[in-house]
Each structure stands twice: as structure tokens, then as C-alpha cells.
C-alpha positions as CSV (number, residue, x, y, z in Angstrom):
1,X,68.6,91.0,102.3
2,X,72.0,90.1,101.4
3,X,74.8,89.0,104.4
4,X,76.3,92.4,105.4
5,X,79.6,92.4,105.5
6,X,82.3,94.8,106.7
7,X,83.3,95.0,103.1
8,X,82.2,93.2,100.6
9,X,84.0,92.8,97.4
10,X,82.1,90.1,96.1
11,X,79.5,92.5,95.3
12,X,81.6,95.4,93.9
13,X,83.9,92.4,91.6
14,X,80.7,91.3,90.0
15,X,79.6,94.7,88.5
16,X,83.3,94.8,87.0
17,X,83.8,90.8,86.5
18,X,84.0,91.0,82.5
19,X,86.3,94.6,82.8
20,X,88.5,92.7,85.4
21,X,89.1,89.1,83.8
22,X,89.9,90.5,80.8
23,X,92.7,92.5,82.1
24,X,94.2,89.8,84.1
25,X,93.8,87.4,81.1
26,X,95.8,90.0,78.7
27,X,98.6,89.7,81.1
28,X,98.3,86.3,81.2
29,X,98.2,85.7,77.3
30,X,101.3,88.1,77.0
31,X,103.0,87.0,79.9
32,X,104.3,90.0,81.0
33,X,104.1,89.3,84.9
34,X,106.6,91.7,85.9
35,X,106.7,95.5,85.3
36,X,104.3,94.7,82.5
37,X,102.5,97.1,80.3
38,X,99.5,97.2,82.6
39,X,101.7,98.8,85.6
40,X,103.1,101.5,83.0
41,X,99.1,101.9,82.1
42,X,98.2,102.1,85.3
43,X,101.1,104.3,86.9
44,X,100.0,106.9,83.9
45,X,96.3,106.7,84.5
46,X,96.7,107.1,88.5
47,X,99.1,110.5,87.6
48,X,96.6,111.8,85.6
49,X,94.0,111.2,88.5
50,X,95.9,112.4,91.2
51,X,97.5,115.3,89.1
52,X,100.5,114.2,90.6
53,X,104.1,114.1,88.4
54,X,105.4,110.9,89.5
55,X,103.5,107.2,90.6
56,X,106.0,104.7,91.8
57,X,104.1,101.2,92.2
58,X,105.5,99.2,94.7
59,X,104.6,95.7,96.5
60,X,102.5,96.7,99.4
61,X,101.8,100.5,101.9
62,X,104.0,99.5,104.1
63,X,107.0,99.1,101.4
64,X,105.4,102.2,100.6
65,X,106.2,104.1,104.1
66,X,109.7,102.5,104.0
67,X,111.6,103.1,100.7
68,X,110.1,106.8,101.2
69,X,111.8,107.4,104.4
70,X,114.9,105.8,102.8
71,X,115.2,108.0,100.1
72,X,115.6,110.9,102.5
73,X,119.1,110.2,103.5
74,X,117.9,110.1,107.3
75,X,120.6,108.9,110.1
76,X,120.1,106.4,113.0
77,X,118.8,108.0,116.0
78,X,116.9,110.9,113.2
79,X,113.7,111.7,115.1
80,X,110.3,111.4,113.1
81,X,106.9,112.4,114.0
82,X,103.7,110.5,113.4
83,X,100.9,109.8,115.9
84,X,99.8,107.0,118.4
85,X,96.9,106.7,117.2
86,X,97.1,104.7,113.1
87,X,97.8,101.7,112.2
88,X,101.3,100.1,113.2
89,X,103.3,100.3,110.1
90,X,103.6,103.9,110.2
91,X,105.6,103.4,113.3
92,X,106.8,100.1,112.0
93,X,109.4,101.3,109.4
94,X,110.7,104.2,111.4
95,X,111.6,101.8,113.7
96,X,113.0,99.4,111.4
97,X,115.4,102.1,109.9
98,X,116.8,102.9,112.9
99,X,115.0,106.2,113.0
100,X,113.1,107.3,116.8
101,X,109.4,107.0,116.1
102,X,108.4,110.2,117.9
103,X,104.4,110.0,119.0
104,X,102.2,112.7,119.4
105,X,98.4,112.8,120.2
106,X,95.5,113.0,117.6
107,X,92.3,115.8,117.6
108,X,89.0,113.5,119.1
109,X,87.1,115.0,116.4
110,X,89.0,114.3,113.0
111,X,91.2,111.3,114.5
112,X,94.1,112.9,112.8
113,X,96.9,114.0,114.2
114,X,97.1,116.8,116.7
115,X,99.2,120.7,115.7
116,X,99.6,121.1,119.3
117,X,101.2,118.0,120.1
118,X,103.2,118.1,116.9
119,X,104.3,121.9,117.9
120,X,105.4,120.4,121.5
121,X,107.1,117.4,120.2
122,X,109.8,119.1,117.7
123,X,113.1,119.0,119.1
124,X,116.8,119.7,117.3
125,X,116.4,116.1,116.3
126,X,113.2,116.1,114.4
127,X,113.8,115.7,110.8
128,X,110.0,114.7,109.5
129,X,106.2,114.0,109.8
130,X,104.5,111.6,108.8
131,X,101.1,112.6,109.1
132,X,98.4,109.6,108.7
133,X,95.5,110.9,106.6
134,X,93.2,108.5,109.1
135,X,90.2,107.2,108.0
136,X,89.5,108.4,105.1
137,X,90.1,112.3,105.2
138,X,93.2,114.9,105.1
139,X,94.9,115.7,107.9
140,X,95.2,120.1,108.8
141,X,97.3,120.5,105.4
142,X,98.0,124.1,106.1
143,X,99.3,123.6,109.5
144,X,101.9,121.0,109.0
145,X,103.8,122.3,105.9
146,X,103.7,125.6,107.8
147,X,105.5,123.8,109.9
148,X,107.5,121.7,108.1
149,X,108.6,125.2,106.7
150,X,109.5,126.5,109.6
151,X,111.4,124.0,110.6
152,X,113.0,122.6,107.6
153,X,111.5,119.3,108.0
154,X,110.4,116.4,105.8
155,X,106.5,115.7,105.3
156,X,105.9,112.3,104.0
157,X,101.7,111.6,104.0
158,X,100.6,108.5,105.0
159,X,97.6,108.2,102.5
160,X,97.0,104.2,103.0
161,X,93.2,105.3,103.9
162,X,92.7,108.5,102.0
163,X,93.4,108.0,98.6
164,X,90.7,109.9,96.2
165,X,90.0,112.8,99.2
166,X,91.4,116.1,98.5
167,X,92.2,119.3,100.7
168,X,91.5,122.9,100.3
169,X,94.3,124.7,101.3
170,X,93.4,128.5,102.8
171,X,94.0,130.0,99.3
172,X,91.6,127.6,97.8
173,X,94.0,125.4,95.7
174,X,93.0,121.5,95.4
175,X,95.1,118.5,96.2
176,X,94.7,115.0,96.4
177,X,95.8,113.1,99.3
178,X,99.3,112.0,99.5
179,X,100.3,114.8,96.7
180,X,101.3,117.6,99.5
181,X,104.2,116.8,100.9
182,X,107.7,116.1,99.7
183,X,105.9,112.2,98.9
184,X,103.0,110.3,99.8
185,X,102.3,106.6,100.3
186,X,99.5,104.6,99.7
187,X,98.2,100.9,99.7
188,X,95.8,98.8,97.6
189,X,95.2,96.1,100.1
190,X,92.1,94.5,98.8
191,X,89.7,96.4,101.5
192,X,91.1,99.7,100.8
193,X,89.0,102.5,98.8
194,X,90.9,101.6,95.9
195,X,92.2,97.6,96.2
196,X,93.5,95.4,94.1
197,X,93.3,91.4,94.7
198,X,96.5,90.7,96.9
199,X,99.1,93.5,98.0
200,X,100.5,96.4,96.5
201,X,101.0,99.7,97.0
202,X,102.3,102.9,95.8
203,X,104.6,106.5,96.4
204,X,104.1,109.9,94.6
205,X,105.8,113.0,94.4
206,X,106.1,116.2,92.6
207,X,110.1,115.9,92.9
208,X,112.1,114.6,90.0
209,X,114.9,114.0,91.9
210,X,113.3,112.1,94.9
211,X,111.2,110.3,92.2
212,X,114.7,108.7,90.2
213,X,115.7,107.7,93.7
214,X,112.4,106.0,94.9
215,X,112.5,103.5,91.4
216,X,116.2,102.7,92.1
217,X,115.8,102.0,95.6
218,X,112.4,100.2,95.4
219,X,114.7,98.0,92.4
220,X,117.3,97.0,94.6
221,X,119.4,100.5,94.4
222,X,119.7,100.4,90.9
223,X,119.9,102.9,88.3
224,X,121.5,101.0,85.1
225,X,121.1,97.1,85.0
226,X,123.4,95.4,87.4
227,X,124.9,98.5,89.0
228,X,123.9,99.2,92.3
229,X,124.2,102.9,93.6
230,X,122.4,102.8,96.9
231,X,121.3,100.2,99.2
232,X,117.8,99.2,98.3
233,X,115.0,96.8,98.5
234,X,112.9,94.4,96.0
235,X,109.3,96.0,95.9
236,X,106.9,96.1,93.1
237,X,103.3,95.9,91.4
238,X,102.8,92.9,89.8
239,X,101.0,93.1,86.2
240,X,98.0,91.2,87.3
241,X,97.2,93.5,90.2
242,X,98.1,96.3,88.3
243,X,95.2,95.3,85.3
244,X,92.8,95.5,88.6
245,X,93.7,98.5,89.6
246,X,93.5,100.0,86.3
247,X,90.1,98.8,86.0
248,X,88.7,100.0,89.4
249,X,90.2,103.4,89.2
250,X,88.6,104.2,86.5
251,X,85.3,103.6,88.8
252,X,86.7,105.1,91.9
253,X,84.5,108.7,92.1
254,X,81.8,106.2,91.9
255,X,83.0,104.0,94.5
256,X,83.5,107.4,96.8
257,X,80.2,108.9,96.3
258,X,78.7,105.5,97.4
259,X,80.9,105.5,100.3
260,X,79.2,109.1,101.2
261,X,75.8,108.2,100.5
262,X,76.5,105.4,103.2
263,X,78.2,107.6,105.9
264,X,75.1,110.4,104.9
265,X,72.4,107.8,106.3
266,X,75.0,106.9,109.5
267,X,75.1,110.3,110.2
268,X,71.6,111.5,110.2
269,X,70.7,108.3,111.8
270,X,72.5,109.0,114.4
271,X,72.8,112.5,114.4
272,X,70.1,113.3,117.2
273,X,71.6,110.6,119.7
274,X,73.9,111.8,123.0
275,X,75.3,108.5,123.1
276,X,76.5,108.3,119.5
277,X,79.0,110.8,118.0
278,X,79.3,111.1,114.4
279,X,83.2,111.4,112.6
280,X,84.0,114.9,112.7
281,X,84.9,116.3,109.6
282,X,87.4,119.0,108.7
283,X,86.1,121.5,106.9
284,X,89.2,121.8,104.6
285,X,89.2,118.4,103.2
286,X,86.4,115.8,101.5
287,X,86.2,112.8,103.2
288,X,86.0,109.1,101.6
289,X,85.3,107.0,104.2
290,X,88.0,104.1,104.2
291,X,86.1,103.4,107.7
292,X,83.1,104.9,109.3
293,X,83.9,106.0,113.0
294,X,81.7,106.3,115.8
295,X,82.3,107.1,119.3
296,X,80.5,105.6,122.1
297,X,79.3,107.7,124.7
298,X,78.1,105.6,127.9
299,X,77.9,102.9,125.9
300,X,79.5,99.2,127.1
301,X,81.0,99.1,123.4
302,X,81.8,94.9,124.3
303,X,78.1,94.2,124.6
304,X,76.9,96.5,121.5
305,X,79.5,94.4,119.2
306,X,77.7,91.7,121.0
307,X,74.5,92.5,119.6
308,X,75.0,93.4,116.3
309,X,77.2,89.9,115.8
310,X,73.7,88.5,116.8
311,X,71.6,89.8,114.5
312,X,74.3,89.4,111.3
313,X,76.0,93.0,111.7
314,X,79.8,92.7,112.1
315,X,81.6,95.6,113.8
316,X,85.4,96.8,114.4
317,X,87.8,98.6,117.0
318,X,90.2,100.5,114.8
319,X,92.6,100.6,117.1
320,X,92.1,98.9,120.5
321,X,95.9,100.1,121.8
322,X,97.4,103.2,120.7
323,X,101.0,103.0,119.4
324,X,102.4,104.5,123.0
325,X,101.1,101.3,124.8
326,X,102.2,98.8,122.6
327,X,104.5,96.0,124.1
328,X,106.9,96.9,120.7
329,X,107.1,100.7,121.0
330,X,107.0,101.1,124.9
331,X,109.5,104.1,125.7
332,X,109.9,105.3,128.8
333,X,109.0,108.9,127.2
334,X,105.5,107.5,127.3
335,X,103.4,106.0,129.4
336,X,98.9,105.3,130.6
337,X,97.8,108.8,130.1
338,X,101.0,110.5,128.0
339,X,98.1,110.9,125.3
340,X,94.5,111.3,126.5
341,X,92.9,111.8,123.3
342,X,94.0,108.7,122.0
343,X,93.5,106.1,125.1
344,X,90.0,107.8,124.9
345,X,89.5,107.2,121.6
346,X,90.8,103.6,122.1
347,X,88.1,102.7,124.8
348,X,85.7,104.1,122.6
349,X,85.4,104.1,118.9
350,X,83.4,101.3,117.1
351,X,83.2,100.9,113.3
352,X,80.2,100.3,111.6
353,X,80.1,98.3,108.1
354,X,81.6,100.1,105.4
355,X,81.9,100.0,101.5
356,X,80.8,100.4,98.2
357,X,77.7,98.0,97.8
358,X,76.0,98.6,101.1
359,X,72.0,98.9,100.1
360,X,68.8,100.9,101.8
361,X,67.9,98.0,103.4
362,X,71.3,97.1,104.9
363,X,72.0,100.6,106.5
364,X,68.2,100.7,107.9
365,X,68.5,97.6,109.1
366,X,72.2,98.5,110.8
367,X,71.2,102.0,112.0
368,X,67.8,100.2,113.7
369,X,69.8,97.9,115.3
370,X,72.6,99.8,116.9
371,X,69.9,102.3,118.1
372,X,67.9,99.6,119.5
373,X,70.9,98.8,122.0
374,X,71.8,102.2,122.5
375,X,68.2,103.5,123.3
């Protein structure tokens, strides 16, 4: 049996290896580094995908989350509403705009975020959401531009995790992730469900207008050469990662489906165990599984990372502190115990290897051995 890993892309670049290195040699041999033609081939090819209008590369997820709040003409002190529970960029570039990062708590059983706490937290100041698509599946779609609506607010999806999943709205239309709101963000770190080899990232929207202001401001505000319209940033896809990234989308359903098949054996592996609780899943959107999620029940979660390190199995805390606690975004708004569901979630969750070339043998061998702790 071959090391397990947490994600292995060894494995997944050698059934691609030929595909791949001769995309980054083209760029090479032409020398087109920068905005080359394999970013234009790849912005097209990840439209047509999505079935979104516009695909705005850019240099990383987090560059991503920024420039899209920029383009919104938000003011210093604007409030904007994402929960405590995600990674910390979401937070990070509200904060860095001079925008109030407004937390709110997340459901326990999808990890996304919460329609009651996002009901409670809209005040006069509230000007978006930024709901984070967490783990791998859509947050409740229906709900938030319902209330977005309502309350003439911004929706800008975090997708970083979710990219490929899609939600059913109530009427039955289909959308991908990040393709709902007024724009949606995503990154290709190299782990993600779609990663290149180094950093990048990308923005889509349905909305000409927003979509001519998200390429000039992620090109330093400009429109024509040398002419600088609005106050803007240096962020973009180099050619190289682009020609990986045109090469794995095109094997991205595949990539998904094995990412089900693994979280499939999780589940029924664990599905009869009190101590063990399975991601929930929301019926209204497929799931892709950027991270497989458990929640410990009784379990001293220190000791069962303990034994699975010894027997070769690594195992992560996605997240150990929830935004509200953290030394940068302490507010006096929040403190222990403003958001049960996430603390709970923080003292509990554990996740279990996850990716595209897990084998029979790996996720018997895994399931065995966290059972064999749990008892």
C-alpha cells in the first residue's frame, strides 16, 4: 500500500504528466509568461464549464476575495457579513479594506453559514455577504439572495473550496458554485479540488459592468495602457499555471466523482457509529469534498490524531479557533460563547485524508483504524 497522504498530487500529476509538461513547455517555447495564450484558453474553457459570462484570473483566492469587495464601491466602516467559522482570508480582506468584518454563526450540520444568525446580524450598516461555500458544498442559495433582496445587499460567494458543486435552487434551476451572487471567488492553491502548481486564483460574474471593473482593478486600475482610472492592485495567472489548469479541468468531473466514491466509503463506514458523525449534506446542493469532516462525539480527538499518525494516517483540525476568538479579530462584540455552534465545532471536528487517488485499500485501512480507537 502506498504512503497515504492528506492529498497526494504526486499520484493525480502522474496520470496527467505528458498532458501537463507539454503545456508548460509551449509556454515556455513561446515565452509568453504573462497573460499568455493559455490564460485566455483557460479563462474560456472555465466559462464554458461554469456557464458563467465572465472568468477573471487572478494571482491567488485571497486576491480573489479582495479586488471583488473593491469593485463594489464599499466605504470604511461598511459592515460585511461572513461567518466565524472559514478560513481567515475571508475576514482577512474585509479587514484590510477598512470594511467591519461582521461574524455570524454556522449550522453544525452543513458547516455553512447560519440564516438565523445572518437574519440577526443585519443592521443599517450591512452592505454584503460573503457566504463561504465550506468544505466542499453550497451554502442555503435560496435564503441568502432572498435576503440580499430584501435588503439591497451585495452577495459575493466565497467558492475557494467548492468549485465544480452546484445548487438547486427551489424552482429547480442549476448553478455552479460561485456563479449566484453579484461575483464569486475561488482559488487553485495546489491542494484545492481544482489546483494548479503554485498560487492563483480567480473571480466570476454574470455582470458586464462589474466584470470591466474587476480586470482594471486586478491590472493596477487600468482601463487603456498607462491610464489609471481607479486605485487598483497587481494580480494575475501566470501562463504556466494557467497550461495546468487547463489541463486538469478538463479532468475535474472525474476528479469529483472520485472524491465522492471516497466520502461514500467514509460515510457508510461510519455511518452506524454514535461517536462518529458524518458531514451533513444539504439537500439542495452536490457536494465535492474539498475536505472530509467528521465530528467527534466523546471522543479525546488529541489522542485519535495520535493514533492514526502512528500507524501512517495523517489527520487535520479545519479550524482549531473560530474567527471571533482570534487574537487579530477580537471585538468586544464577541466573545467565549457569542457563537456555540462554531466553538463546538472547533473542539470537535477532525479531517480524514482526502483526494483524488485514494485506493480500496487506503480507505479500509483508514476507516479500520479510526474505528479501532473509537470502539
Amino acid at each position: 500500500m502506498n504512503k497515504i497522504q492528506m492529498v497526494d498530487l504526486r499520484s493525480q500529476y502522474e496520470k496527467i504528466r505528458e498532458e501537463v509538461n507539454a503545456g508548460i513547455q509551449e509556454v515556455i517555447d513561446t515565452t509568453s509568461f504573462i497573460k499568455g495564450g493559455k490564460v485566455v484558453d483557460f479563462q474560456k474553457d472555465l466559462e464554458k464549464y461554469l456557464n458563467v459570462k465572465h472568468v477573471i484570473p487572478v494571482a491567488n483566492g485571497t486576491d480573489a476575495l479582495q479586488i471583488a469587495l473593491m469593485v463594489l464601491d464599499l466605504k470604511p466602516g461598511d459592515e460585511v457579513i461572513l461567518p466565524t467559522f472559514t478560513f481567515i482570508a475571508t475576514a482577512e480582506v474585509v479587514a484590510l479594506l477598512g470594511l467591519t468584518p461582521v461574524l455570524v454563526d454556522v449550522e453544525y450540520d452543513t458547516f455553512n453559514i447560519s440564516i438565523d444568525s445572518l437574519k440577526k446580524a443585519i443592521t443599517p450598516k450591512t452592505k454584503a455577504i460573503v457566504p463561504v461555500h465550506l468544505f466542499g458544498q453550497n451554502a442555503n442559495m435560496d435564503a441568502i439572495l432572498e435576503i440580499a433582496k430584501e435588503n439591497n445587499l451585495f452577495v459575493v460567494e466565497d467558492a475557494c473550496q467548492s468549485i465544480g458543486s452546484e445548487y438547486i435552487f427551489k424552482d429547480g434551476l442549476k448553478m455552479h458554485s460561485g456563479c449566484m451572487g453579484e461575483i464569486g471567488c475561488t482559488s487553485f492553491f495546489p491542494s484545492k479540488n481544482l489546483g494548479c502548481f503554485g498560487d492563483g486564483g480567480a473571480i466570476f460574474t454574470n455582470n458586464d459592468e462589474l466584470a470591466a471593473r474587476i480586470r482594471a482593478t486586478a491590472n493596477h486600475g487600468m482601463v487603456v495602457r498607462y491610464y489609471h482610472d481607479f486605485v487598483g492592485v497587481n494580480s494575475r495567472l501566470d501562463s504556466i499555471q494557467a497550461a495546468v489548469l487547463e489541463v486538469k479541468l478538463k479532468h475535474l468531473d472525474e476528479y469529483i466523482a472520485n472524491r465522492q466514491f471516497a466520502a461514500s466509503y467514509y460515510n457508510k463506514a461510519f455511518s452506524n457509529n454514535k461517536k462518529l458523525i458524518t458531514p451533513g449534506l444539504n439537500t439542495n446542493s452536490t457536494h465535492v469534498f474539498h475536505q472530509y469532516t467528521l465530528k467527534l462525539v466523546d471522543v479525546d480527538r488529541a489522542e485519535l490524531i495520535k493514533h492514526l499518525e502512528s500507524k501512517g494516517i495523517p489527520a487535520m483540525i479545519y479550524y482549531p479557533v473560530p474567527l471571533h476568538l482570534q487574537k487579530a479579530y477580537q471585538d468586544e462584540r464577541y466573545g467565549q460563547g457569542a457563537f456555540p455552534v462554531a466553538e463546538k465545532l472547533c473542539e470537535s471536528v477532525v479531517s480524514l485524508p482526502m483526494h483524488t487517488e485514494l485506493t480500496f485499500e487506503q480507505l479500509e485501512f483508514i476507516t479500520k483504524s479510526v474505528l479501532e480507537f473509537v470502539g
